[in-house]
C-alpha positions as CSV (number, residue, x, y, z in Angstrom):
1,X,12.0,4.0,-11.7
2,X,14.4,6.8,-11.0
3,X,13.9,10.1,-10.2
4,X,15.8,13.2,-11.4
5,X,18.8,14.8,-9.1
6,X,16.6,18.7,-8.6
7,X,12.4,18.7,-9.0
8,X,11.1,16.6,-11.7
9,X,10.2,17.7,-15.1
10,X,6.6,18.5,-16.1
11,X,4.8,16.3,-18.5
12,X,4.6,19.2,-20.4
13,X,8.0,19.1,-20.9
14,X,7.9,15.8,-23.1
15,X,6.6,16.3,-26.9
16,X,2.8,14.3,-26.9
17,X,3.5,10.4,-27.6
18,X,1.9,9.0,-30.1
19,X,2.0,5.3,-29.8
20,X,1.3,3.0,-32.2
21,X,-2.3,0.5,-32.5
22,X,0.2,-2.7,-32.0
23,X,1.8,-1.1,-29.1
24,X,-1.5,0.0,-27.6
25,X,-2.8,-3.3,-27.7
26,X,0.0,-5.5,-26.8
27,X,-0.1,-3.9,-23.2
28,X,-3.8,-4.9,-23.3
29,X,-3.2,-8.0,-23.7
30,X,-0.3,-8.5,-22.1
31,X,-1.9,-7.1,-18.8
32,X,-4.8,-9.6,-19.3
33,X,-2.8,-12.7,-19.5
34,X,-0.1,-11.8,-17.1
35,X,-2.8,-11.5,-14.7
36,X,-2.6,-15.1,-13.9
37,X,1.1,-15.5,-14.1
38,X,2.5,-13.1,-12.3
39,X,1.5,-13.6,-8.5
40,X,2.2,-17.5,-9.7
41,X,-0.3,-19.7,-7.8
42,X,-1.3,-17.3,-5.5
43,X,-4.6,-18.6,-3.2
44,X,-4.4,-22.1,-5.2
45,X,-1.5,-23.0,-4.0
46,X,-2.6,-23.6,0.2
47,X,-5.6,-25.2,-1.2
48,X,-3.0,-27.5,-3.8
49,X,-0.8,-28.1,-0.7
50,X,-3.9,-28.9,2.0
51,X,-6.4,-30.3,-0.2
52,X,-4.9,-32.4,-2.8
53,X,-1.4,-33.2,-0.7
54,X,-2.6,-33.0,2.9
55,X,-1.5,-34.3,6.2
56,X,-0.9,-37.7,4.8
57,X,2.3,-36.2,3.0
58,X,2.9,-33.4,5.8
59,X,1.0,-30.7,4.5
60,X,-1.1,-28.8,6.7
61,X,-2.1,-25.3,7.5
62,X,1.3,-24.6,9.6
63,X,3.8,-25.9,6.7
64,X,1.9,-24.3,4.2
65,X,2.1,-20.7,5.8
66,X,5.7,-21.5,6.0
67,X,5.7,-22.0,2.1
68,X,4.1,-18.5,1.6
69,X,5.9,-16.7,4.2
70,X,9.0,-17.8,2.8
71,X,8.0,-17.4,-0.8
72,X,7.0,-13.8,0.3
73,X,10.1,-12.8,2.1
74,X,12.2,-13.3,-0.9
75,X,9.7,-11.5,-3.2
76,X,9.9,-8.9,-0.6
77,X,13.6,-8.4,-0.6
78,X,13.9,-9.1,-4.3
79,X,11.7,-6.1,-5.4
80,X,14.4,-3.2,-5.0
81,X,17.0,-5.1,-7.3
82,X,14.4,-6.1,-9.7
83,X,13.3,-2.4,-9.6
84,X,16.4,-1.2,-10.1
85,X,17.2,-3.6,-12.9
86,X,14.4,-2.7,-15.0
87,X,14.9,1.0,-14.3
88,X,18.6,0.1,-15.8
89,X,18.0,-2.1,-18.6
90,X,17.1,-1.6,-22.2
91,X,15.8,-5.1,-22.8
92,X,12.8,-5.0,-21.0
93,X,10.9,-7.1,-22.6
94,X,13.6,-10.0,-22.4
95,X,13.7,-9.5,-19.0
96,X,9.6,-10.0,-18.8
97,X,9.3,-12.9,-20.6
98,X,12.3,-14.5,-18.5
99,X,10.2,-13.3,-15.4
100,X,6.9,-14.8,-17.2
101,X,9.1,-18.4,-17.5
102,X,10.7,-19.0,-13.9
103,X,7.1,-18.4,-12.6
104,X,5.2,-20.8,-14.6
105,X,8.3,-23.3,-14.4
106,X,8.5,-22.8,-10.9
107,X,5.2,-23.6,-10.5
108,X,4.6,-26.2,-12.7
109,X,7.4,-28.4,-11.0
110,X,5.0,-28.4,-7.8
111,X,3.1,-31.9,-8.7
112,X,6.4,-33.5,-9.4
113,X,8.0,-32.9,-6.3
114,X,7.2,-33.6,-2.5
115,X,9.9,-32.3,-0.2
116,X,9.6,-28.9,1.8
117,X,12.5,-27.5,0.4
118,X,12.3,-28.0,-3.0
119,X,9.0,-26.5,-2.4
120,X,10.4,-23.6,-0.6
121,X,12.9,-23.2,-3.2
122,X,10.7,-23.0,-6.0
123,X,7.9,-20.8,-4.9
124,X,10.3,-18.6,-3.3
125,X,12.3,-18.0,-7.2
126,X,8.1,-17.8,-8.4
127,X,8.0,-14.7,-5.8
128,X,11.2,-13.5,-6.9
129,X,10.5,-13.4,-10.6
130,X,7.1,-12.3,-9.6
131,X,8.7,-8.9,-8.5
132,X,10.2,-8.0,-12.0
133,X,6.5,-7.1,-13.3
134,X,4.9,-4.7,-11.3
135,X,8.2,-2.4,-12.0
136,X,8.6,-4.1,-15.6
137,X,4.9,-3.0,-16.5
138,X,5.0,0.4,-15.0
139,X,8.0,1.2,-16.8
140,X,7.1,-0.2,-20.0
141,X,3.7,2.0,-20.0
142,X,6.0,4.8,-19.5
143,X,7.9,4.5,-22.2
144,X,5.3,3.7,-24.4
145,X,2.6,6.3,-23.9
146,X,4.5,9.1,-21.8
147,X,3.5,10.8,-18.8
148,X,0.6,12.8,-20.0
149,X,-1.8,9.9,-20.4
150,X,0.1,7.3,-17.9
151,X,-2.9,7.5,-15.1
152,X,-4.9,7.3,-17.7
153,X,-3.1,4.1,-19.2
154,X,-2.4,2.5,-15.9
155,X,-6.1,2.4,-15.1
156,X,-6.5,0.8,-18.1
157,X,-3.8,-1.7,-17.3
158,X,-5.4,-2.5,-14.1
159,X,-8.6,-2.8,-15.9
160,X,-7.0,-5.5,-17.9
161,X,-5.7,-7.6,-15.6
162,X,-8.2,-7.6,-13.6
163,X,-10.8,-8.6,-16.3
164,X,-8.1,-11.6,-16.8
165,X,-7.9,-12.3,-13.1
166,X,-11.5,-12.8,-13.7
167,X,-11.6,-14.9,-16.8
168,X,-8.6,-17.0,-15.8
169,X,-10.6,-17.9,-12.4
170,X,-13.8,-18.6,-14.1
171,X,-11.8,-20.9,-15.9
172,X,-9.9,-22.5,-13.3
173,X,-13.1,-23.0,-11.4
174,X,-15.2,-24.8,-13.9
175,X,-11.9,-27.0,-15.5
176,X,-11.5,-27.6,-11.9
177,X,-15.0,-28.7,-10.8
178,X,-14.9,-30.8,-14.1
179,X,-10.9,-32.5,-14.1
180,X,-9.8,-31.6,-10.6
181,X,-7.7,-28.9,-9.1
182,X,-4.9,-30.1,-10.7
183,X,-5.8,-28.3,-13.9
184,X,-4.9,-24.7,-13.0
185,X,-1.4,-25.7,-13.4
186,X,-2.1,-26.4,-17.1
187,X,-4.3,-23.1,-17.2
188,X,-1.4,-21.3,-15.9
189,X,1.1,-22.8,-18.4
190,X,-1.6,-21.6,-21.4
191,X,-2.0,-18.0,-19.8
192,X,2.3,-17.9,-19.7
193,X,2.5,-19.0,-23.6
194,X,-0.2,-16.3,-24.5
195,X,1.6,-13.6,-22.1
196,X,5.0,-14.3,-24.1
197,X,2.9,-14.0,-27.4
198,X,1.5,-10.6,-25.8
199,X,4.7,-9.2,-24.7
200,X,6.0,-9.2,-28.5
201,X,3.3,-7.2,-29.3
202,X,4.9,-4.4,-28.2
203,X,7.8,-3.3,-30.3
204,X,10.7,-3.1,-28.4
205,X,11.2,0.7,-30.9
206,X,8.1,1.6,-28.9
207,X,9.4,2.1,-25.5
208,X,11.3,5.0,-24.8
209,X,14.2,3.9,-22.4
210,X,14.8,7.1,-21.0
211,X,11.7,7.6,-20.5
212,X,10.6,4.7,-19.0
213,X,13.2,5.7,-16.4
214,X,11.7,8.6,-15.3
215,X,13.8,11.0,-17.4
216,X,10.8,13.3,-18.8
217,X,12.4,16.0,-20.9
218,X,12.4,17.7,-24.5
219,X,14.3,15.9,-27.2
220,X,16.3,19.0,-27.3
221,X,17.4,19.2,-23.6
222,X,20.0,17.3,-21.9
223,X,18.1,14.8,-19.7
224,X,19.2,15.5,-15.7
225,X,20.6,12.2,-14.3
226,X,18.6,9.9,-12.5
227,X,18.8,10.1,-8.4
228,X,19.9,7.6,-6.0
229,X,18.6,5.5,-3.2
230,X,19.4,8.4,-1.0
231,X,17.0,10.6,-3.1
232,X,14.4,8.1,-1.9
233,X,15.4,7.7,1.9
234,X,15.3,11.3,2.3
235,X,11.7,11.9,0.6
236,X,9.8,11.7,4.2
237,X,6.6,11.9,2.2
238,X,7.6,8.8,0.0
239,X,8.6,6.8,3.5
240,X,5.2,7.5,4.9
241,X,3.5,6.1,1.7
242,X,5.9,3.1,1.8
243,X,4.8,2.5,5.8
244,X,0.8,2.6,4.9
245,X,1.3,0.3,1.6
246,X,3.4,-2.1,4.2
247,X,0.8,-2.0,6.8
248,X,-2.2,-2.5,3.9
249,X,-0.3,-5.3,3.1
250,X,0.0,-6.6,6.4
251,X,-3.1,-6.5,7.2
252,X,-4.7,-7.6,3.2
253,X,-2.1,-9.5,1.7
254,X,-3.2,-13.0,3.8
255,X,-7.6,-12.4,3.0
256,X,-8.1,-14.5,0.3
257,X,-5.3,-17.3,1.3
258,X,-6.8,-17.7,4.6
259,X,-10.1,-17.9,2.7
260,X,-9.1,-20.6,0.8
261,X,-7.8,-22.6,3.8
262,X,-11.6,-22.3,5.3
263,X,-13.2,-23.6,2.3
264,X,-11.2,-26.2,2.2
265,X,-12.4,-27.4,5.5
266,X,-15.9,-26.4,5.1
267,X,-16.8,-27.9,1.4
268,X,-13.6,-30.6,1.0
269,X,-11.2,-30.7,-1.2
270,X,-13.1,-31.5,-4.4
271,X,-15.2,-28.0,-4.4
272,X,-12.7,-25.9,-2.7
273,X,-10.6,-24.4,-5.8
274,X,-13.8,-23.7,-7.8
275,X,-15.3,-21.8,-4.6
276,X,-12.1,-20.0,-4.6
277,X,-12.4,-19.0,-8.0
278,X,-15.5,-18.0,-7.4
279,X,-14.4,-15.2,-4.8
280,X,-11.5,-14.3,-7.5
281,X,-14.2,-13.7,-10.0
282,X,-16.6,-11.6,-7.8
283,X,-13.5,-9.4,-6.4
284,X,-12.2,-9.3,-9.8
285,X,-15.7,-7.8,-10.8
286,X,-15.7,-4.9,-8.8
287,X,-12.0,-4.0,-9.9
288,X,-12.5,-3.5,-13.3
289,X,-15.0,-0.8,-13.1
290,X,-12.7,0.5,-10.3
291,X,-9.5,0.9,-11.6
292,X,-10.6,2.5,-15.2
293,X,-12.7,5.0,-13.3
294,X,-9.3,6.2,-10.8
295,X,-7.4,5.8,-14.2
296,X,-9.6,8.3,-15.7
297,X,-10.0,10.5,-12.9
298,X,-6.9,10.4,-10.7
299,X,-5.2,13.9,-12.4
300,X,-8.8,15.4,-11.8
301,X,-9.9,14.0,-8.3
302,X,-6.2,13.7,-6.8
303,X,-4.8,10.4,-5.8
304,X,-5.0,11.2,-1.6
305,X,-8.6,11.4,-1.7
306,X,-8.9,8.2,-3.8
307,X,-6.5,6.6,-1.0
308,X,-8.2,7.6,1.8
309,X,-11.5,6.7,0.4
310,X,-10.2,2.8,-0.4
311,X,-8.4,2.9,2.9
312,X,-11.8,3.7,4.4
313,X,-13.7,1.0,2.6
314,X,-11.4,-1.4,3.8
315,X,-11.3,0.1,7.5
């Protein structure tokens, strides 16, 4: 989202929104059921590739990492435009549900085709449409509630979809132990239906455009025009944080992948997704509590302590 050409406005600046019950709830849900869509297959797809495809068709642990690392470089270059489309457009919710469809497409052509790049080529648009939603849903919240309670909503948000993360693996994990891995493709399909349903929830009167973008002033002032790129280059502060959420990722991003490539080995490729799922749903249980609780208390606490005590946990 952009930022304004001097110092950003207070909150205090923007009249109190008062968002309507529909509104309110639609990002609930939509948070909960995007929670499965939106990194597409995520860890299910090395075990897909290894376990149910395997060496026999050329799939192993080397040309799967390919898969990924290609799928993630063009998420990875695709998240500045898609940033800077949402931050542009007034049809964000179009622009979501188009996002929510080229995933779950993308993904569902996987059993239907075997060469490596039609693979490639289709989880790499899953990790490009899969960029649109962390800037989609931030802005959206924005617009909707203002910045006086956005921690407070984006905790909640994260609350949501990680409770979904959970639910959604519980039941990929039992549908799988029951009709095969091959089910959390359908699953997947489902949770992009309700996600669509979800995203009409919240009327499109709702979301304040301008300030969605960033642009937090009166109704009676002229809004300062948004910044540039440059703005952004020239914030050493917002470089730094940039360089320690690269190298968190670097170091993070690859966990619960490489997790289900071991557990593939270990238990075979008929337990491996529910085992999986299992590890989504203990994670996914500690993140709940988590993110409502920073949510709540990240204007009070200060968001560098909170970072330095995750970073620490995970050191």
């Amino acid at each position: 989202m952009s930022t304004a050409t001097s110092s950003p406005a207070s909150a205090s600046a923007v009249p109190d929104r008062q968002p309507s019950t529909r509104a309110l709830r639609g990002l609930d849900a939509l948070n909960f059921t995007l929670a499965d869509v939106r990194d597409g297959l995520g860890p299910y797809l090395a075990i897909y590739l290894i376990a149910v495809r395997g060496p026999d068709q050329g799939w192993n642990e080397a040309t799967t990492g390919m898969i990924m690392t290609i799928a993630g470089i063009a998420g990875l270059v695709a998240q500045t435009p898609a940033g800077a489309l949402i931050d542009r457009s007034r049809h964000k919710r179009a622009i979501v549900i188009a996002a929510a469809l080229a995933v779950t497409l993308s993904c569902l052509a996987l059993p239907f085709i075997t060469n490596f790049y039609a693979v490639a080529a289709t989880q790499s648009l899953a990790g490009i449409a899969g960029a649109i939603f962390p800037p989609a849903l931030a802005a959206i919240t924005l617009g909707v509630v203002g910045p006086k309670l956005f921690s407070r909503r984006i905790g909640r948000n994260e609350g949501f979809n990680h409770a979904g993360n959970a639910v959604s693996a519980a039941l990929a994990g039992g549908l799988a132990y029951l009709f095969g891995p091959i089910v959390v493709f359908w699953l997947m399909g489902v949770l992009a239906a309700l996600s669509i349903a979800a995203m009409l929830m919240v009327p499109a009167q709702a979301i304040d455009d301008d300030l969605a973008r960033g642009l937090d002033c009166a109704e009676d002032e002229s809004c300062e025009q948004p910044s540039g790129l440059a703005a952004l280059l020239q914030n050493k502060y917002l470089m730094l944080f940039a360089l320690l959420a690269a190298i968190f990722h670097l170091s993070n991003a690859a966990m619960l992948t490489s997790v289900g490539q071991l557990l593939t080995h270990l238990s075979g490729k008929e337990n491996a997704t529910s085992l999986i799922a299992i590890c989504i749903v203990a994670a996914q249980c500690v993140m709940v509590p988590v993110a409502m609780f920073v949510g709540a208390k990240a204007d009070a606490i200060g968001r560098k302590p909170i970072f330095l005590a995750a970073f620490g946990v995970l050191a």
